[in-house]
C-alpha positions in Angstrom: 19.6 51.7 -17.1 21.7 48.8 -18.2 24.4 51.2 -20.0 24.1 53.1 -16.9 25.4 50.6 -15.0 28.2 49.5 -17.8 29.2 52.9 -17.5 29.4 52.5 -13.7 32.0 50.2 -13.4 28.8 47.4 -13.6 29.1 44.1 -15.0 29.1 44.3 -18.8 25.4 43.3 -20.8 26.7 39.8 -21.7 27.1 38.7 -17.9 23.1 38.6 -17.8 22.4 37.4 -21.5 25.3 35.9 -22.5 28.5 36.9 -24.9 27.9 37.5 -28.0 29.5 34.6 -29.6 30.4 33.9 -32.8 27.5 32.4 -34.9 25.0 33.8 -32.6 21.2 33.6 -34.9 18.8 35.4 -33.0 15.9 38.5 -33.2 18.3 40.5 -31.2 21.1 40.4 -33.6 21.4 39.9 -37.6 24.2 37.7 -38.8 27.0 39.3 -39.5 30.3 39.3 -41.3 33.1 38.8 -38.9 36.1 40.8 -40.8 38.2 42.0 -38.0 38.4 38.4 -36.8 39.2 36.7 -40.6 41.8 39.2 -41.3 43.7 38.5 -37.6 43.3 35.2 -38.1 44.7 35.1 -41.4 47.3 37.6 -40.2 48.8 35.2 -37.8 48.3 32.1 -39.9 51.0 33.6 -42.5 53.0 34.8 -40.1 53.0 31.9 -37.8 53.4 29.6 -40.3 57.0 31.3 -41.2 57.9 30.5 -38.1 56.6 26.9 -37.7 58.6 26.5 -41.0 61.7 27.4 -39.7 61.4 25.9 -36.7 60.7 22.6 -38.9 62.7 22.8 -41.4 64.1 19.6 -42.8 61.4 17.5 -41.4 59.0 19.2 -43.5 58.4 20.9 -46.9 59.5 24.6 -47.3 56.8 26.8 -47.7 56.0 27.7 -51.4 53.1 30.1 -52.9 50.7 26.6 -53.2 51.5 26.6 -49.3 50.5 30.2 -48.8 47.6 30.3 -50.9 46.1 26.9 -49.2 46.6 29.1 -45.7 45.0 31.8 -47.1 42.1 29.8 -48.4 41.5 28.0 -44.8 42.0 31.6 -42.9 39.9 32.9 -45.6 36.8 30.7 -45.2 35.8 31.7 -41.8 35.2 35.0 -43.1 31.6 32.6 -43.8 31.7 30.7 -40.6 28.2 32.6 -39.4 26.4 32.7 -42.3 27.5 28.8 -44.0 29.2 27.2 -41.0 28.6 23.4 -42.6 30.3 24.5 -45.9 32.8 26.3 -44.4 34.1 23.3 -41.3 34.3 20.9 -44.3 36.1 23.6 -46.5 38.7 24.4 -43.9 39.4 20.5 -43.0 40.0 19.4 -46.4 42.2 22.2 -47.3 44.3 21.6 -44.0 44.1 18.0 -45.4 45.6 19.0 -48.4 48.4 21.3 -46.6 49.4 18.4 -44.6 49.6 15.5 -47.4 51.6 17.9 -49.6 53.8 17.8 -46.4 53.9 21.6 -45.2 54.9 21.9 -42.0 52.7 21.7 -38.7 51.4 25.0 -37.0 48.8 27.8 -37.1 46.8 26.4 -40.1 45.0 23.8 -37.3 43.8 27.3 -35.6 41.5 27.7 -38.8 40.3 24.0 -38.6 39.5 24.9 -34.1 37.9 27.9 -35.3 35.6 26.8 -37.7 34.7 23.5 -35.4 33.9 25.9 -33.0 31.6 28.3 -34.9 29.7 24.9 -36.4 29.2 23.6 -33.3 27.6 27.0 -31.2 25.9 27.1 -34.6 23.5 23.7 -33.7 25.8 21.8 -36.7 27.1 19.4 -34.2 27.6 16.3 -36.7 28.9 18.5 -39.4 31.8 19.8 -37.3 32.6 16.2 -35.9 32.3 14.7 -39.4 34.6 17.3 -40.5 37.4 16.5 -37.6 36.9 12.9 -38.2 37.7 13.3 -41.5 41.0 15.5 -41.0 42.2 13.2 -38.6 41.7 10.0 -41.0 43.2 11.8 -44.0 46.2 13.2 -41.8 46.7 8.9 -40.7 46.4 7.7 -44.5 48.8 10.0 -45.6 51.3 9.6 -42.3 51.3 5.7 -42.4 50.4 4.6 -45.9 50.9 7.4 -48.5 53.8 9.4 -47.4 56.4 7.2 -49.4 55.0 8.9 -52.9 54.1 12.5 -51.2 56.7 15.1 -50.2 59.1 15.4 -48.5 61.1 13.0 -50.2 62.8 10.6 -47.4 60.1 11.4 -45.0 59.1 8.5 -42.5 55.9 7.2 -40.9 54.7 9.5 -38.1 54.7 8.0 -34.5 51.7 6.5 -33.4 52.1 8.7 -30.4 52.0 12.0 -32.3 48.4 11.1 -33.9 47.4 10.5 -30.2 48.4 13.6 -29.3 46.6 15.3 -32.7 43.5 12.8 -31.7 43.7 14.5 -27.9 43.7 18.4 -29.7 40.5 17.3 -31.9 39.2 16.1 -28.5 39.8 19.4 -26.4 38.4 21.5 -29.4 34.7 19.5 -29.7 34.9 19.7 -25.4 35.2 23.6 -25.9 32.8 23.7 -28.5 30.3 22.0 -26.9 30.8 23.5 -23.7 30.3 26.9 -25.3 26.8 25.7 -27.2 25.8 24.3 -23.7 26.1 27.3 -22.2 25.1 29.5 -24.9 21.6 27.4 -25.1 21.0 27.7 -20.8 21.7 31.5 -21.8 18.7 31.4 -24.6 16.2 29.6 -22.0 17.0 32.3 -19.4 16.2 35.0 -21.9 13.0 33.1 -22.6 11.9 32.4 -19.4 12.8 36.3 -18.6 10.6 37.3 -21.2 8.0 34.9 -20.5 8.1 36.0 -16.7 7.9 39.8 -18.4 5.2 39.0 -20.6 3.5 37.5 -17.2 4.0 40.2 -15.3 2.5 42.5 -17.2 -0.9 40.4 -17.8 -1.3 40.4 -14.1 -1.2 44.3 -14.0 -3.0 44.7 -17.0 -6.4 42.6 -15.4 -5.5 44.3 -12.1 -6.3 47.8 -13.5 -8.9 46.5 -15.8 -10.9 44.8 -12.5 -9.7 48.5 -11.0 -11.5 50.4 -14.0 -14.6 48.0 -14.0 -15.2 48.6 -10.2 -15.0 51.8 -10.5 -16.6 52.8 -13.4 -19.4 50.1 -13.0 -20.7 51.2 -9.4 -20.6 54.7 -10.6 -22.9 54.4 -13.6 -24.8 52.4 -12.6 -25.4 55.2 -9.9 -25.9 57.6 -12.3 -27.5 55.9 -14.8 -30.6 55.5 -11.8 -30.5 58.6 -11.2 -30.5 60.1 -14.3 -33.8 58.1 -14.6 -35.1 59.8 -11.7 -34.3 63.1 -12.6 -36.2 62.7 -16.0 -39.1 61.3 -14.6 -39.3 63.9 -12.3 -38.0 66.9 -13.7 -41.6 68.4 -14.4 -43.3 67.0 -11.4 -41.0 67.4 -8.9 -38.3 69.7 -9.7 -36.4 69.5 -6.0 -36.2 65.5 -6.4 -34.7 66.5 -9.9 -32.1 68.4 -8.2 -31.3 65.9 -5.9 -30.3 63.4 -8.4 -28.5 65.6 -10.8 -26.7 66.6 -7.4 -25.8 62.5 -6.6 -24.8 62.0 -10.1 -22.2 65.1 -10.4 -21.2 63.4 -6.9 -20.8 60.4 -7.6 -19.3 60.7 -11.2 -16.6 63.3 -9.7 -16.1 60.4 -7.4 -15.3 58.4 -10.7 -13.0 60.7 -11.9 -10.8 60.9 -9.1 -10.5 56.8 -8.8 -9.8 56.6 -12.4 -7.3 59.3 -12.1 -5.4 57.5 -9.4 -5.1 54.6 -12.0 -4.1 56.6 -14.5 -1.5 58.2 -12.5 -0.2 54.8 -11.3 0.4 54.2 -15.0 2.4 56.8 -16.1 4.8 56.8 -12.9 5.5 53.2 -12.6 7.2 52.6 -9.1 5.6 55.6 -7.2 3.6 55.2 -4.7 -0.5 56.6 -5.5 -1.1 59.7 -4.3 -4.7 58.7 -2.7 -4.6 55.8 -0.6 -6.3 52.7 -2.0 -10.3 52.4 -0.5 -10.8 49.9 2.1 -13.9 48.9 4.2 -13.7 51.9 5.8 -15.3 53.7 3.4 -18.3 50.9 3.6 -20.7 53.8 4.9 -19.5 55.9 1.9 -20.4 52.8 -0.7 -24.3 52.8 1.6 -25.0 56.2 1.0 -24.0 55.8 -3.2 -26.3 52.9 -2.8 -29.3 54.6 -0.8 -28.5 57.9 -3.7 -29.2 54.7 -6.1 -32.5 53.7 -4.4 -31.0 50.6 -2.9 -31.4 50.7 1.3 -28.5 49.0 2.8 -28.0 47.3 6.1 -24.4 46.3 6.9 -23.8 44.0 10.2 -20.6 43.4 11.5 -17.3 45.4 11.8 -14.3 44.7 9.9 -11.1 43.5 11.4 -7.6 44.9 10.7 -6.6 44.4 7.7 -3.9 44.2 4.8 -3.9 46.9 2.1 -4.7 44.3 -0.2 -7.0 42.3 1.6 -8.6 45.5 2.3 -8.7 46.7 -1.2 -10.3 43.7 -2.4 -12.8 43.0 0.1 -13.6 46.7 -0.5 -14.3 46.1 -4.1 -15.9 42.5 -4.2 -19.0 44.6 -2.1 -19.2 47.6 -4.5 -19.2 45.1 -7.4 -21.6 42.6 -5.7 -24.0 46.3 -4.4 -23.7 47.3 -8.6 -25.1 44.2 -9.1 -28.1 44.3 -7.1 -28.9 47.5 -8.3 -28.6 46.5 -12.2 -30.3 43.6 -11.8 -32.2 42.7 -9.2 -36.0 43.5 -8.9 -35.7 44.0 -4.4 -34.4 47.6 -3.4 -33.0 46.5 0.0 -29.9 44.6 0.7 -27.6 42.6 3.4 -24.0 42.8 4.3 -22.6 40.8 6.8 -19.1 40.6 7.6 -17.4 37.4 10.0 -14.4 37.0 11.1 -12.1 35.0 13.1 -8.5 34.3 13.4 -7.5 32.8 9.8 -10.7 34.2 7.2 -13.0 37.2 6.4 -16.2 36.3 5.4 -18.2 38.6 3.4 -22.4 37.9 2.4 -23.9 40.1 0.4 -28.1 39.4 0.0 -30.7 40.5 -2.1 -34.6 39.5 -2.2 -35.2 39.5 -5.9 -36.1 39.1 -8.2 -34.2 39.1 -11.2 -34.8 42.6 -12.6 -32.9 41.9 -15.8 -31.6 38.5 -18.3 -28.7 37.8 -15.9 -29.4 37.9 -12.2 -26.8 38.3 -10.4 -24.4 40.6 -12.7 -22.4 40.5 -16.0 -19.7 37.7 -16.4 -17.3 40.5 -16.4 -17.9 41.8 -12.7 -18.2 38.0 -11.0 -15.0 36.9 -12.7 -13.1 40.5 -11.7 -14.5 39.2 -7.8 -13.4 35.7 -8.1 -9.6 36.9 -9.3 -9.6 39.3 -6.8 -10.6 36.3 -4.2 -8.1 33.7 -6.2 -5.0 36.5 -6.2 -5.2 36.2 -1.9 -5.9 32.8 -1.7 -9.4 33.0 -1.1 -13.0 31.6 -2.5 -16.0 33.7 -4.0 -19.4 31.6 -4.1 -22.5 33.5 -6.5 -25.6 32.2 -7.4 -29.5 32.1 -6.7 -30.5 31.4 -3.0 -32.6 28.6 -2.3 -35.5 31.0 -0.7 -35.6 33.4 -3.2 -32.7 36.1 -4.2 -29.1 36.1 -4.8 -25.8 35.9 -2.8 -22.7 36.7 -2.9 -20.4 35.0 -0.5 -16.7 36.0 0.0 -13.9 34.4 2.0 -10.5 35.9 2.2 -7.7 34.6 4.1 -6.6 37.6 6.8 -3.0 35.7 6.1 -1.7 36.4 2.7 1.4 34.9 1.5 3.0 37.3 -0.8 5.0 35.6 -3.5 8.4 36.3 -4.4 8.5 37.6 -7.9 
């Protein structure tokens, strides 16, 4: 998609995750060597410098083959500048040190010294770089005030005190670029952190969402079967038509299965389309009776559901399968409750059982309480379980009929 849009006329990669700067360490991309950049460099070093040495000549010393190789050396270097940018800011600045004591004349050779600065400082080596400049600068005052009587040119006088401000103001401007790009190069690496960490997030979220999905569905309709299978057993010699019957509620009810876990799985492999089957809702409550009465469970559901959200709708939905499954798991009492309030900000859902405990956990599984209370939590609202004081267990939902969605 990205190249897509780069092909498009979009903006290019780097406008989202940054350029790709020079000395840039990261998983993304491996260090590399930066050729086509040395050899430009060093292209327009020699050939500026020819140049700078007219343009100078008889203030400063002709160029000679020391003069070229000492450019050649400080283009050279930053041929290293990603891979050993401390070696390399304090091997360009003394060999620019050493072309300007031997009196060669001003001009590209301080690119070299800007461009290693740079690199050192986008690199994290922010003391390095500023040692190194600090050092140029003192070495190119020593030998302008003090020690140019015994270096060349012959004759030559003390520099102004105004031309090291102005070499004192280009060392500024270089560490202000450099740092500017290292700031911005670092708010670039949070954003791709906090992108990832927001990806990572994301998909968390839809993982539990279509693991609560799967445990709903596949919980309610086993534990269906899983009765019924039992009755078909111990009946299958005795009464042969009861038999029937529950082989006929467990190819209904695990068909039923099917088709919900389906829709999941469909919703998986074409992210961003809409499911097929629209999601169940409280108005298949009399379907989710009958599975239960199928089940041996009797059911009595008082109330009527307002209007709701899909979501609200959906989970409500599933927080009463799951909280049925569980009386039919584990609870001794083969009749029920549901009772469903409402007024104009909550939905209140009860769900009773007699008792007793049928099994070691009344009440359900960890597993299918917690997928109720993140249902409740994701819409703001509150799921209370546990033993009733008389006898029994409830399960008492509230869901806000308000949800705030959050921007994601």
């Amino acid at each position: 998609m990205e190249e897509q849009r780069v092909r498009r006329g979009g903006p290019p990669l780097w406008w989202r995750h940054g350029p790709p700067w020079p000395g840039r360490r990261d998983e993304e991309r491996p260090v590399r060597w930066p050729w086509r950049s040395t050899v430009l460099l060093t292209a327009f070093v020699l050939v500026g410098s020819d140049f700078a040495a007219h343009g100078q000549q008889g203030e400063r010393a002709l160029l000679d083959p020391f003069a070229r190789v000492l450019l050649l050396v400080a283009a050279g270097q930053q041929l290293w500048r990603l891979r050993h940018p401390v070696p390399v800011v304090f091997g360009t600045a003394a060999t620019v040190a050493v072309y300007l004591g031997a009196g060669y004349p001003y001009g590209p050779v301080l690119l070299t010294v800007a461009v290693a600065c740079f690199s050192a400082i986008v690199a994290g080596r922010r003391k390095a770089a500023w040692a190194a400049l600090g050092l140029l600068w003192a070495a190119h005052v020593l030998v302008a005030h003090w020690l140019y009587r015994w270096l060349p040119p012959s004759g030559d006088e003390p520099a102004s005190w105004g031309q090291e401000i102005v070499i004192a103001t280009w060392i500024v401007a270089i560490v202000a670029l450099s740092e500017l790009a290292r700031t911005r190069r670092e708010q670039w690496a949070r954003e791709r952190a906090e992108r990832a960490r927001a990806a990572r997030r994301r998909a968390d979220e839809e993982r539990l969402r279509i693991a609560r999905e799967l445990h709903d569905v596949l919980a309610h309709s086993i534990s269906v079967i899983n009765v019924q299978a039992g009755v078909g057993l111990a009946l299958l010699d005795t009464d042969p038509e009861q038999a029937r019957t529950a082989l006929t509620t467990i190819k209904s009810a695990s068909k039923e299965a099917l088709g919900e876990v389906r829709q999941v799985l469909d919703t998986l492999r074409t992210p961003g389309e809409a499911p097929r089957a629209p999601a169940p809702g409280l108005d298949r409550l009399p379907e989710l009776v009958e599975q239960a009465a199928s089940a041996g469970l009797t059911v009595a559901v008082e109330g009527t559901p307002p209007r709701l959200s899909p979501g609200t709708d959906l989970a409500a939905f599933r927080i009463v399968q799951e909280a049925l499954t569980n009386v039919v798991r584990h609870s001794g009492s083969r009749h029920a409750r549901v009772r469903l309030e409402h007024d104009a900000g909550a939905l209140r859902l009860r769900v009773d059982d007699d008792g007793p405990a049928g099994g070691a956990h009344a009440g359900g599984s960890g597993n299918g309480l917690a997928g109720m209370r993140e249902r409740a939590a994701a819409l703001g609202g509150t799921i209370e379980a546990g033993p009733r004081p008389d006898g029994g267990f409830r399960v008492l939902a509230v869901l806000p009929l308000t949800v705030r969605e959050e921007n994601r």
